[in-house]
Jmol script that loads the backbone (N, CA, C; Angstrom):
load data "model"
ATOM      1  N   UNK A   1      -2.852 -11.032   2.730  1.00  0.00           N
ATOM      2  CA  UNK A   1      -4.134 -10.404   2.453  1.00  0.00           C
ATOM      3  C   UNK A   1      -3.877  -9.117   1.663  1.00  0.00           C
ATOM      4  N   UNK A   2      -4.730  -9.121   0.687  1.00  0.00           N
ATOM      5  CA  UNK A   2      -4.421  -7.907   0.043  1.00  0.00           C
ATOM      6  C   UNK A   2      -4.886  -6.445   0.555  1.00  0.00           C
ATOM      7  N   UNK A   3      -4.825  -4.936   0.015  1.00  0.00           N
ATOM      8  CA  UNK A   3      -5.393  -3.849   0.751  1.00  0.00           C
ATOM      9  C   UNK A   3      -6.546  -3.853   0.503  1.00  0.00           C
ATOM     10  N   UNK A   4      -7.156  -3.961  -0.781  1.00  0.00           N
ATOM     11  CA  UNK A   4      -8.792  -3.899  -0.789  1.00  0.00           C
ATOM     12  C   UNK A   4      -9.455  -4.947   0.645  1.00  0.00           C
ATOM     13  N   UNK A   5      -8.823  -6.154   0.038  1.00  0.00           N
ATOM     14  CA  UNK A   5      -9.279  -6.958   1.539  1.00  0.00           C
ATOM     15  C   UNK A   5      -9.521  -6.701   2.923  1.00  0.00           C
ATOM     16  N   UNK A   6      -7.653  -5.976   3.401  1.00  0.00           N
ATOM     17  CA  UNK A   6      -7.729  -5.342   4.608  1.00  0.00           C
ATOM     18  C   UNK A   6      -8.907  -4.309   5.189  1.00  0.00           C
ATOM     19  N   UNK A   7      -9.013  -2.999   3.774  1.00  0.00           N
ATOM     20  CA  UNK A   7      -9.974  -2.142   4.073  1.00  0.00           C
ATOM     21  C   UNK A   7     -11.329  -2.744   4.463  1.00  0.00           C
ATOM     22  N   UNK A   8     -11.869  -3.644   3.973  1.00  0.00           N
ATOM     23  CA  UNK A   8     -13.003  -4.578   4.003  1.00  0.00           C
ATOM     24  C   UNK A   8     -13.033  -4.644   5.158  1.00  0.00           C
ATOM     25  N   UNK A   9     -12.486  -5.541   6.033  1.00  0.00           N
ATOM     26  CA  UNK A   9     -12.510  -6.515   6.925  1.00  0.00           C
ATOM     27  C   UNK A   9     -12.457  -5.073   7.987  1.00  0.00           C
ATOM     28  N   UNK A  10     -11.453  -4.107   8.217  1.00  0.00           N
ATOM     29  CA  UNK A  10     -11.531  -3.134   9.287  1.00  0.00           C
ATOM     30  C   UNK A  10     -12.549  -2.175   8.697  1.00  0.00           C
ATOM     31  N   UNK A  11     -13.173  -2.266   8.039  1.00  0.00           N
ATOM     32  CA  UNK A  11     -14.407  -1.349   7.558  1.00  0.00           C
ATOM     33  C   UNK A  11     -15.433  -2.092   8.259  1.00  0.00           C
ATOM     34  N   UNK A  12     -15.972  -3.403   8.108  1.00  0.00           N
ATOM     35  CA  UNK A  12     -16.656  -4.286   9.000  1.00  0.00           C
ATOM     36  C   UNK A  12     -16.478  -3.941  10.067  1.00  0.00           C
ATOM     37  N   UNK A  13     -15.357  -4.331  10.926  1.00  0.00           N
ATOM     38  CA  UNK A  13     -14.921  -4.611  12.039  1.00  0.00           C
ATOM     39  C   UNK A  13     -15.583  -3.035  13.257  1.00  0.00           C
ATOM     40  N   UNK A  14     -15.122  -2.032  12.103  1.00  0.00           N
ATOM     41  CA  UNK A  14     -15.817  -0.294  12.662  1.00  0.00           C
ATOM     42  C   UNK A  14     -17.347  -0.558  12.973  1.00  0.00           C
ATOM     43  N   UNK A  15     -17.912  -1.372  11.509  1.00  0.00           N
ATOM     44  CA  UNK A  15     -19.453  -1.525  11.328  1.00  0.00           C
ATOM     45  C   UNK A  15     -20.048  -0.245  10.699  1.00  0.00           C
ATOM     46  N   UNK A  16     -19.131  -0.211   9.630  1.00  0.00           N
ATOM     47  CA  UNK A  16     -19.344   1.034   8.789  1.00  0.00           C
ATOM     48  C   UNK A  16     -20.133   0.457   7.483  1.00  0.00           C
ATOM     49  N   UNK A  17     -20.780   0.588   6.633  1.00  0.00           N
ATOM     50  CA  UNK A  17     -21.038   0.575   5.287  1.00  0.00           C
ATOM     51  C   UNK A  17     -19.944   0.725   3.945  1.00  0.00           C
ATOM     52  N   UNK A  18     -20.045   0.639   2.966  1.00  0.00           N
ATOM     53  CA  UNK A  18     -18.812   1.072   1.855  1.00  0.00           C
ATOM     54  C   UNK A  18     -19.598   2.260   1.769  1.00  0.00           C
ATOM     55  N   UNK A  19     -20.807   2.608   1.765  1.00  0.00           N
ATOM     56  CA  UNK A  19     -21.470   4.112   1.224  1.00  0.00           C
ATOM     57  C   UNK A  19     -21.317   5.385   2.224  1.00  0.00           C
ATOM     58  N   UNK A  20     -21.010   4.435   3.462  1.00  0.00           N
ATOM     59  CA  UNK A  20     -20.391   5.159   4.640  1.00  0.00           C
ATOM     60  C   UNK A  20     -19.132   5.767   4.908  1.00  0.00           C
ATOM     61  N   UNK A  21     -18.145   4.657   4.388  1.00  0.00           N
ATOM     62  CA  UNK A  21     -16.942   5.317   4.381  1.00  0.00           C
ATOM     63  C   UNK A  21     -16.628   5.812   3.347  1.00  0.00           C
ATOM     64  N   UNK A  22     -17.477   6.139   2.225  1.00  0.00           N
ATOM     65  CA  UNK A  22     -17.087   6.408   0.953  1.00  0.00           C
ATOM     66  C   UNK A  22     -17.410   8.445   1.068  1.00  0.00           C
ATOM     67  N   UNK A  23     -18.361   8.043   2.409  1.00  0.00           N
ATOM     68  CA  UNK A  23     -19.117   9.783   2.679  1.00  0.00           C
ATOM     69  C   UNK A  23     -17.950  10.196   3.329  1.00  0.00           C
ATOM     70  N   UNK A  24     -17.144   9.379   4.101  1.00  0.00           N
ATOM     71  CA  UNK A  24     -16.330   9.846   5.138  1.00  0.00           C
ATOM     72  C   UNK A  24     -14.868  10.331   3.922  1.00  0.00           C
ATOM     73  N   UNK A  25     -14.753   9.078   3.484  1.00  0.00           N
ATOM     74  CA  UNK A  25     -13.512  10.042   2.340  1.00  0.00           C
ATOM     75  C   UNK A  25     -13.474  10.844   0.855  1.00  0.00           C
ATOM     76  N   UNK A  26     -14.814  11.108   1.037  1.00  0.00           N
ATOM     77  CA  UNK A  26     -15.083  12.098  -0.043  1.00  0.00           C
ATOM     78  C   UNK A  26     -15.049  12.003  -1.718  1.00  0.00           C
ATOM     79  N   UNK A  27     -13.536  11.628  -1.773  1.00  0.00           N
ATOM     80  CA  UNK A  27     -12.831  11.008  -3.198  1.00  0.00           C
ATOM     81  C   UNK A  27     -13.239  10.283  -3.956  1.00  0.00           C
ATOM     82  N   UNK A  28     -14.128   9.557  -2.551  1.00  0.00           N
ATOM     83  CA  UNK A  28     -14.314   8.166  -3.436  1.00  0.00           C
ATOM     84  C   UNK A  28     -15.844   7.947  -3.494  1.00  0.00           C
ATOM     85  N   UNK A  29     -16.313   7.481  -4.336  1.00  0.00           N
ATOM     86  CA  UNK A  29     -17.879   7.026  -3.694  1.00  0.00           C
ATOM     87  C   UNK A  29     -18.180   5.564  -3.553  1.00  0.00           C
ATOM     88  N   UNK A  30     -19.295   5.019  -3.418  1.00  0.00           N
ATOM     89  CA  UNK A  30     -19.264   3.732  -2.807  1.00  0.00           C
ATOM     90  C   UNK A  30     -18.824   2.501  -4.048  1.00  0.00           C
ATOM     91  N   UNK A  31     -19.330   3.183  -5.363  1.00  0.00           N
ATOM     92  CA  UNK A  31     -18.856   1.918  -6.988  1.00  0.00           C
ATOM     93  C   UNK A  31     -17.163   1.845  -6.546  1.00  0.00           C
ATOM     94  N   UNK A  32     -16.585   3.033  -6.251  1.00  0.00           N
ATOM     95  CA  UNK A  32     -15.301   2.960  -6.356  1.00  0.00           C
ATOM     96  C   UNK A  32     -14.550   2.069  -5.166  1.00  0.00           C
ATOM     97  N   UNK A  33     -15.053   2.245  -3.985  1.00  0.00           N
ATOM     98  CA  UNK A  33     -14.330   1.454  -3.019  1.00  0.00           C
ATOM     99  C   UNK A  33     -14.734   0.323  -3.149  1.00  0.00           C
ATOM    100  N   UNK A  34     -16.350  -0.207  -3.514  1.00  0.00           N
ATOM    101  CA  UNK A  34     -16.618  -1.377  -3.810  1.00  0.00           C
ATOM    102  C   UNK A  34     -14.917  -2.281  -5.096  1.00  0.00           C
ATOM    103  N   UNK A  35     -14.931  -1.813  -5.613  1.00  0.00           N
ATOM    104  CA  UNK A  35     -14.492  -2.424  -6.891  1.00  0.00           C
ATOM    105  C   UNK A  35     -12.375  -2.387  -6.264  1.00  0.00           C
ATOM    106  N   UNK A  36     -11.894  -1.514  -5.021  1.00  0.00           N
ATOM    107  CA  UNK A  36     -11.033  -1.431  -4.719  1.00  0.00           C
ATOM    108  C   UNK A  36     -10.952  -2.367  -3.640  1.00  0.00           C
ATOM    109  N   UNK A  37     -12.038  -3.130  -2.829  1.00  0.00           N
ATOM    110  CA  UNK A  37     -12.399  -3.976  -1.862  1.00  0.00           C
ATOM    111  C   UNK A  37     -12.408  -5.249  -2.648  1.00  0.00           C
ATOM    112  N   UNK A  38     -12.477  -5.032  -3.567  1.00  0.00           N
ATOM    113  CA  UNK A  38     -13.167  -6.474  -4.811  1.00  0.00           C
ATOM    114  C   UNK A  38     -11.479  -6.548  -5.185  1.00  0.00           C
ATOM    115  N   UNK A  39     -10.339  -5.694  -5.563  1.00  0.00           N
ATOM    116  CA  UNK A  39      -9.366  -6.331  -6.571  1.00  0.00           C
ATOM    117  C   UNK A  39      -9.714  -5.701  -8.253  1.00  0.00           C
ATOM    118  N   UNK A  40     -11.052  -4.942  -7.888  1.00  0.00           N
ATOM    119  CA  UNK A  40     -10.920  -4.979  -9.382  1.00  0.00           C
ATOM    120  C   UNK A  40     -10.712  -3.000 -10.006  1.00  0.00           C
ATOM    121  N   UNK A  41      -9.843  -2.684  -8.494  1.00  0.00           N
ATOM    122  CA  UNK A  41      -9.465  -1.050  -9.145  1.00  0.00           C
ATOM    123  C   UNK A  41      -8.198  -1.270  -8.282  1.00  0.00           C
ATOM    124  N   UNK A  42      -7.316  -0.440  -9.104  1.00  0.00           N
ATOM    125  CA  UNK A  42      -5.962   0.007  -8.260  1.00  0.00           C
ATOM    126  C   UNK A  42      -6.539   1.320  -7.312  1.00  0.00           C
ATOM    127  N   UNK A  43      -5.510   1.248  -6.167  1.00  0.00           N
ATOM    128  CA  UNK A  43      -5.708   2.617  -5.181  1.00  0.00           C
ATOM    129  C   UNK A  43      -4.433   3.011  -5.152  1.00  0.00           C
ATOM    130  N   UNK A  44      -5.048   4.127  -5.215  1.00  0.00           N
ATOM    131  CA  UNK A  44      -4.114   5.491  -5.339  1.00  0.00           C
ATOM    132  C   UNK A  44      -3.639   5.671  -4.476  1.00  0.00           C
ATOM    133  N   UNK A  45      -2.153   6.125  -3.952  1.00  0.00           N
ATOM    134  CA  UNK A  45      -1.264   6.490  -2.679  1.00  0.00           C
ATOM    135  C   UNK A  45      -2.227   7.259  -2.009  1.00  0.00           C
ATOM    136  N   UNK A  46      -2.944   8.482  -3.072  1.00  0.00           N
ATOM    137  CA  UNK A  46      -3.466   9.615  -1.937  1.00  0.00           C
ATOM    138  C   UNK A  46      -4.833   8.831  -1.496  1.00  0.00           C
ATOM    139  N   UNK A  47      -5.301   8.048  -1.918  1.00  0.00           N
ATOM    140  CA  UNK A  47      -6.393   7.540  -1.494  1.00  0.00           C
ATOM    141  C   UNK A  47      -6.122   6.433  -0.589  1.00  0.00           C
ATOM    142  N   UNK A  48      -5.373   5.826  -0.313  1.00  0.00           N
ATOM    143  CA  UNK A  48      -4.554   4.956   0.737  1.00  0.00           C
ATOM    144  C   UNK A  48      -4.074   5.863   1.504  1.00  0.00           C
ATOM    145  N   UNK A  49      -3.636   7.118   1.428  1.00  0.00           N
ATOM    146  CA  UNK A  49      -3.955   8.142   2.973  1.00  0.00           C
ATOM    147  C   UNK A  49      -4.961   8.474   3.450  1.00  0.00           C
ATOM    148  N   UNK A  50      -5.919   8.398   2.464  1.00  0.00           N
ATOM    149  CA  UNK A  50      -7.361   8.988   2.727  1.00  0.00           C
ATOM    150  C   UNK A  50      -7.861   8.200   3.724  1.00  0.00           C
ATOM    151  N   UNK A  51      -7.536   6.750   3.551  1.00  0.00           N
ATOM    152  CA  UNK A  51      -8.718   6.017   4.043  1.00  0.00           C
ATOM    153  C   UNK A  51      -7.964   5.338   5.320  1.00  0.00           C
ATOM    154  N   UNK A  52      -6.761   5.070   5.245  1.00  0.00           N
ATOM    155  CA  UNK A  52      -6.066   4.857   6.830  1.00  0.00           C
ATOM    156  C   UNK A  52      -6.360   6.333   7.638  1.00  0.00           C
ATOM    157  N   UNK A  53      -6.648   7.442   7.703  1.00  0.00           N
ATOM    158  CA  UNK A  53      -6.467   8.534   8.186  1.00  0.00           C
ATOM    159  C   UNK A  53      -8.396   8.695   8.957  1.00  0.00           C
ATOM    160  N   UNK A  54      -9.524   7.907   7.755  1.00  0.00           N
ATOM    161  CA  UNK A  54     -10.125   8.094   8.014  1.00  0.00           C
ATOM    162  C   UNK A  54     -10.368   6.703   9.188  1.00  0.00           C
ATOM    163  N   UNK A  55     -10.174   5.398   8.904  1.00  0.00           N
ATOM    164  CA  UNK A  55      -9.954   4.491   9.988  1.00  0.00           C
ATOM    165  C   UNK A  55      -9.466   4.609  10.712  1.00  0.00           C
ATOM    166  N   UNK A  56      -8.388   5.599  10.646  1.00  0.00           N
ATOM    167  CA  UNK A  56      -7.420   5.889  12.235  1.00  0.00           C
ATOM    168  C   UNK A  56      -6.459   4.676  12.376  1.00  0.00           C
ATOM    169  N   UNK A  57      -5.786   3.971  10.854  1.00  0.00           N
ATOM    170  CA  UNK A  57      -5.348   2.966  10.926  1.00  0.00           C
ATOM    171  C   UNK A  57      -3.627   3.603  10.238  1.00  0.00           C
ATOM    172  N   UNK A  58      -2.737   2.823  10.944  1.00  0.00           N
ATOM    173  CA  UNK A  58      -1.608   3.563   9.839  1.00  0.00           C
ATOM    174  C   UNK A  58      -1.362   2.663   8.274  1.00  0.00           C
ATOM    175  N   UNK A  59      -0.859   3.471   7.898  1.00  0.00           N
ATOM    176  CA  UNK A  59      -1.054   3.218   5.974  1.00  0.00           C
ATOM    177  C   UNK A  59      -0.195   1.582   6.150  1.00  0.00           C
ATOM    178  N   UNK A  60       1.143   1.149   6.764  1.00  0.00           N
ATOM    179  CA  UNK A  60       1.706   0.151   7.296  1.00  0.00           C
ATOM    180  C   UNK A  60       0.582  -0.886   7.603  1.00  0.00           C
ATOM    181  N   UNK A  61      -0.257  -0.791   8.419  1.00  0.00           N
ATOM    182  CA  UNK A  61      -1.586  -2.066   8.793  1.00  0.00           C
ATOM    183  C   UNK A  61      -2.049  -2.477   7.328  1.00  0.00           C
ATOM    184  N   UNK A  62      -1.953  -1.292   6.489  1.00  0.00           N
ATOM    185  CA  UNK A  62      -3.385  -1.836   5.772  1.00  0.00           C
ATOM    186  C   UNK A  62      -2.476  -1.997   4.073  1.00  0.00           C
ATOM    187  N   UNK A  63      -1.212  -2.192   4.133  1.00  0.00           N
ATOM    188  CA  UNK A  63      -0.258  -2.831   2.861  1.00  0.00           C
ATOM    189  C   UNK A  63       0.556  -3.880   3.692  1.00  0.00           C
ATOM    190  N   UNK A  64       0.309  -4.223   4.772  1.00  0.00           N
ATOM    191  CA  UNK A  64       1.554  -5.191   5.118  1.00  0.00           C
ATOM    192  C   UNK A  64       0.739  -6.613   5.037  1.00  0.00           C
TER     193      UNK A  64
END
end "model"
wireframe off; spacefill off
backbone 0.3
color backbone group
């Protein structure tokens, strides 16, 4: 499974929104995580801390 995927599925799983967690990590807004959930943006290391930190997930769960 890829990371956009992963984020998806434990973004669901919270029962968060993309416009939700997009408030929660600041960086990003909701076009952007949409399109990083989709495959169709690369993510950035610091933004792959951003968003395991904001799931409370380690960066390991969500690239393996």
């Amino acid at each position: 499974m890829e990371v956009g995927n992963r984020i998806k599925q434990i973004r669901k799983e919270l029962k968060l929104s993309q416009y939700e967690l997009a408030k929660l990590i600041k960086s990003l807004n909701q076009s952007q995580l949409s399109k990083i959930e989709n495959g169709k943006r690369e993510l950035k290391a610091d933004e792959l801390i951003q968003i395991s930190k904001v799931l409370n997930i380690p960066v390991e769960k969500l690239i393996s």
